[in-house]
Backbone as CSV, one residue per row, in Angstrom:
resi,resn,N_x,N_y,N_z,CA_x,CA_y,CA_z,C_x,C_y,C_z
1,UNK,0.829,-1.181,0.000,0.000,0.000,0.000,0.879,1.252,0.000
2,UNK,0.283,2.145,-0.708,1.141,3.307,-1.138,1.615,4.117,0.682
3,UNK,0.460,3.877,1.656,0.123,4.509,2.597,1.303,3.977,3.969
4,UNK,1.707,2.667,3.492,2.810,1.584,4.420,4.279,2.344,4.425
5,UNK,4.887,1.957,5.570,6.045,1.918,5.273,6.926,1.199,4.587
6,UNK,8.128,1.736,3.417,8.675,0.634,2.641,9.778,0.758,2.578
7,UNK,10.682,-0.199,2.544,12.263,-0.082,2.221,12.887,0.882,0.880
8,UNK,11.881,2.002,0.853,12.966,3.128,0.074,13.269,4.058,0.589
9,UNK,14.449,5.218,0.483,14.952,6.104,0.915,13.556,7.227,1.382
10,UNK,13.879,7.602,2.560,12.979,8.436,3.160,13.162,9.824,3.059
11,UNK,12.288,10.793,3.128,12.957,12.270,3.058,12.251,12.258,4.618
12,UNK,12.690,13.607,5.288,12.705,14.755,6.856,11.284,15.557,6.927
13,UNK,10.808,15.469,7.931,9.954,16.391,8.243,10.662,17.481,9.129
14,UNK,11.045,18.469,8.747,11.011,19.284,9.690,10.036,20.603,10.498
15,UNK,9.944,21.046,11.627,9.192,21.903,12.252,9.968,23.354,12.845
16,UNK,9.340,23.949,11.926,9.349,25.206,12.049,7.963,26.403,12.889
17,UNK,8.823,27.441,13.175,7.521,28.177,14.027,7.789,29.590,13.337
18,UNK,6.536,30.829,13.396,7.227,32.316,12.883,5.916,32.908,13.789
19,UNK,6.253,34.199,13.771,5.260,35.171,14.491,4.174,35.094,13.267
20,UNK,2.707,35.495,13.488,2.215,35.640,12.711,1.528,37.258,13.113
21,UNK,1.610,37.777,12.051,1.647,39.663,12.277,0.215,39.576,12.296
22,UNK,-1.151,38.780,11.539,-2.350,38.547,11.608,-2.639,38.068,12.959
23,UNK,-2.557,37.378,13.497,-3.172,36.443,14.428,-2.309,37.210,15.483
24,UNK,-1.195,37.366,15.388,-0.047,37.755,16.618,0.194,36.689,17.476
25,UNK,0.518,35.491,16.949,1.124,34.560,18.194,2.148,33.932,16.792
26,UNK,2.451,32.330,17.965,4.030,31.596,16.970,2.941,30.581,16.650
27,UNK,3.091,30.618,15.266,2.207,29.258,14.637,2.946,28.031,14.377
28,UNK,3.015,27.057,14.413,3.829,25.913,13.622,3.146,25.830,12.623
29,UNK,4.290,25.300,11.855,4.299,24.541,10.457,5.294,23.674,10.251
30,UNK,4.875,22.405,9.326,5.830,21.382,8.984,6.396,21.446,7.495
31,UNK,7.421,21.207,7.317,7.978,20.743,5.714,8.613,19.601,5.695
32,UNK,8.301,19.108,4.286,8.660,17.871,3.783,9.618,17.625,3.185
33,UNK,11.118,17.344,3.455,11.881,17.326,2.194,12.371,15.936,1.859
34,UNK,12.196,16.246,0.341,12.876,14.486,-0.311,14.005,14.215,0.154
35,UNK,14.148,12.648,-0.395,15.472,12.155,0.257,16.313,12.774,-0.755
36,UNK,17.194,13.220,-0.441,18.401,13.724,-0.876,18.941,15.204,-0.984
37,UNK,17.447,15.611,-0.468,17.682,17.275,-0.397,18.655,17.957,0.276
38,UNK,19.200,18.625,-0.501,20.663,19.515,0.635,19.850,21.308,-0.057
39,UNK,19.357,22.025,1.526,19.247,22.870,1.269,20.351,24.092,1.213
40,UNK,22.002,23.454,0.579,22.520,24.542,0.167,22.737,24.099,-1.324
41,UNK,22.015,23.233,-2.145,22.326,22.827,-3.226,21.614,23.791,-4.112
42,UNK,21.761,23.692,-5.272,21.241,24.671,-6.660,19.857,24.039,-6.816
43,UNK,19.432,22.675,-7.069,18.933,22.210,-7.757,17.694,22.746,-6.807
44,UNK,16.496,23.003,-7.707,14.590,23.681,-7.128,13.902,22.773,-7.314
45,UNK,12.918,22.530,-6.854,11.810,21.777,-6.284,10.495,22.473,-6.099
46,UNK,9.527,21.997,-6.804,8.221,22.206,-6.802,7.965,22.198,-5.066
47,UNK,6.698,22.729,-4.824,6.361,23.437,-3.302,5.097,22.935,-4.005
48,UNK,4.120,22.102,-2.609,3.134,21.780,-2.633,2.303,22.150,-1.140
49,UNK,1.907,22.712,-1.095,1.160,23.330,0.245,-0.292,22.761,0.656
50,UNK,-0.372,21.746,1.468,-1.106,20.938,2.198,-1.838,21.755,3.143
51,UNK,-2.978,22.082,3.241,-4.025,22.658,4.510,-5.091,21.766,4.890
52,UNK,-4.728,21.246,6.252,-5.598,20.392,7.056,-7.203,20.435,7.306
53,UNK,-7.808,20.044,6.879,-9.229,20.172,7.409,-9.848,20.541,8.763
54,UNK,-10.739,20.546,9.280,-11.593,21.204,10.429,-11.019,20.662,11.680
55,UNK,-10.871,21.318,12.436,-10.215,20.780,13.823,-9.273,19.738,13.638
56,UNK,-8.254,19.785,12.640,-6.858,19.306,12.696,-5.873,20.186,13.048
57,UNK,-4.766,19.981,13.013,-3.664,21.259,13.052,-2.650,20.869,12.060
58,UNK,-1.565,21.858,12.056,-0.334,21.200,11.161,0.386,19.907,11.052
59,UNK,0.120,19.746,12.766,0.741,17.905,12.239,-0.242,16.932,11.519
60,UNK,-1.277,17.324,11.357,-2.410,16.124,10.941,-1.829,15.339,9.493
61,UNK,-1.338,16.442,8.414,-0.747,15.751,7.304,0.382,14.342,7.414
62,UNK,0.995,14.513,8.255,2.170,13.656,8.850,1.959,12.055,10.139
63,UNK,0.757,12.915,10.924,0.673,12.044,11.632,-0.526,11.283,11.580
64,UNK,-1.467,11.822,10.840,-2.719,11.213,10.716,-2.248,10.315,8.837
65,UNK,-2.447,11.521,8.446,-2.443,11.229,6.790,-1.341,10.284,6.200
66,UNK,-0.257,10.277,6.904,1.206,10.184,6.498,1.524,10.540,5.366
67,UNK,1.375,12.170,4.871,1.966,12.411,3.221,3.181,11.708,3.285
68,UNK,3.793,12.000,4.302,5.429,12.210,4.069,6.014,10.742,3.217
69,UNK,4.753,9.753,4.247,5.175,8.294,3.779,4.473,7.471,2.361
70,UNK,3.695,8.244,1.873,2.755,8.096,0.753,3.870,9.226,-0.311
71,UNK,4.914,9.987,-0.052,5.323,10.732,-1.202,6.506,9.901,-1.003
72,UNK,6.985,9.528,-0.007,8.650,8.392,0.055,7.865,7.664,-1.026
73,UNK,7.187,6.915,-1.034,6.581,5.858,-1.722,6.434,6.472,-3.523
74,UNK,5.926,7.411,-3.633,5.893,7.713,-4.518,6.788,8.240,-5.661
75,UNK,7.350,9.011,-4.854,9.097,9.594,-5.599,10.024,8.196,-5.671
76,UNK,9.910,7.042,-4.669,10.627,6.100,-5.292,10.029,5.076,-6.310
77,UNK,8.740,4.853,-6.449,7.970,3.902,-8.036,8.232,5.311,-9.027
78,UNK,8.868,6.905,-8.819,8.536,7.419,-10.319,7.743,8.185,-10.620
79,UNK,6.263,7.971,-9.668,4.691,8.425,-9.758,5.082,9.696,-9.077
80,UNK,5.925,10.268,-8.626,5.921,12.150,-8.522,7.518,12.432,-8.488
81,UNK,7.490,13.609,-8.859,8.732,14.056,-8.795,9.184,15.133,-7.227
82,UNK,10.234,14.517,-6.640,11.192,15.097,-5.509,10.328,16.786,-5.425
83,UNK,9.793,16.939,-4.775,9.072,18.215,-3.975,8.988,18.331,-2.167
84,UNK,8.722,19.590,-2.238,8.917,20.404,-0.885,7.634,20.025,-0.577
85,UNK,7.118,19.779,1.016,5.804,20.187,1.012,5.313,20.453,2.290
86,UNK,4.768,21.819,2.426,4.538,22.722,3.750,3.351,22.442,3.924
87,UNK,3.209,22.371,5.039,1.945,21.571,6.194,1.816,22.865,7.355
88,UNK,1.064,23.722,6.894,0.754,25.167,8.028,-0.413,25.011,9.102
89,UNK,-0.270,25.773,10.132,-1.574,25.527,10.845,-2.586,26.848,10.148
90,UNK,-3.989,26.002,10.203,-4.372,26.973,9.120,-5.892,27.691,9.708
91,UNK,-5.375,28.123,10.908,-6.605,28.786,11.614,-6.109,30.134,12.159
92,UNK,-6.983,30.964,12.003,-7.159,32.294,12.739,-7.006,32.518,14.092
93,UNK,-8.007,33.866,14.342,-8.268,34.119,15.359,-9.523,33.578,15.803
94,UNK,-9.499,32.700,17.172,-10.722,32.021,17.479,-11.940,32.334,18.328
95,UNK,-11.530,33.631,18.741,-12.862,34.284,19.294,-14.199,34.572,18.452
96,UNK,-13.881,34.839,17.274,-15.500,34.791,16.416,-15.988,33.661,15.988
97,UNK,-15.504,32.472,16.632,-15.751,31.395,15.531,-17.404,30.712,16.483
């Protein structure tokens, strides 16, 4: 299953945080990078930006969904090409809601 873990090269999730000047607090967000990515290398990469559905947060892509392990899978059969992919938390301010 595309969704399993498999004996091909894996790419990194890493977690990042920034102020947000809208909301005014530190939001997380996750990125995805393929296996082999060196972010001081030349070579660019398509950016695919993942937003979680209703009462998930930024980790939901990773820990619920497993992109990370459904795109390992995929970049190694061929079926996509080596991309970035940012996983934001994608909610406001929650007093009007």
């Amino acid at each position: 299953m595309t969704w399993e873990i498999s004996e091909v090269p894996h790419g990194e999730i890493h977690h990042h945080f920034y102020k947000s000047g809208v909301v005014g607090d530190d939001r997380g967000y996750f990125v995805y990078t393929p296996p082999g990515y060196d972010p001081r290398g030349k070579q660019t990469y398509p950016v695919l930006y993942l937003l979680h559905g209703y009462s998930d947060n930024a980790e939901a892509w990773t820990a619920v969904g497993r992109a990370n392990i459904i795109l390992d899978n995929l970049i190694a059969q061929g079926k996509a090409k080596p991309m970035l992919m940012v996983m934001p938390l994608g909610y406001g301010r929650t007093e009007n809601s």
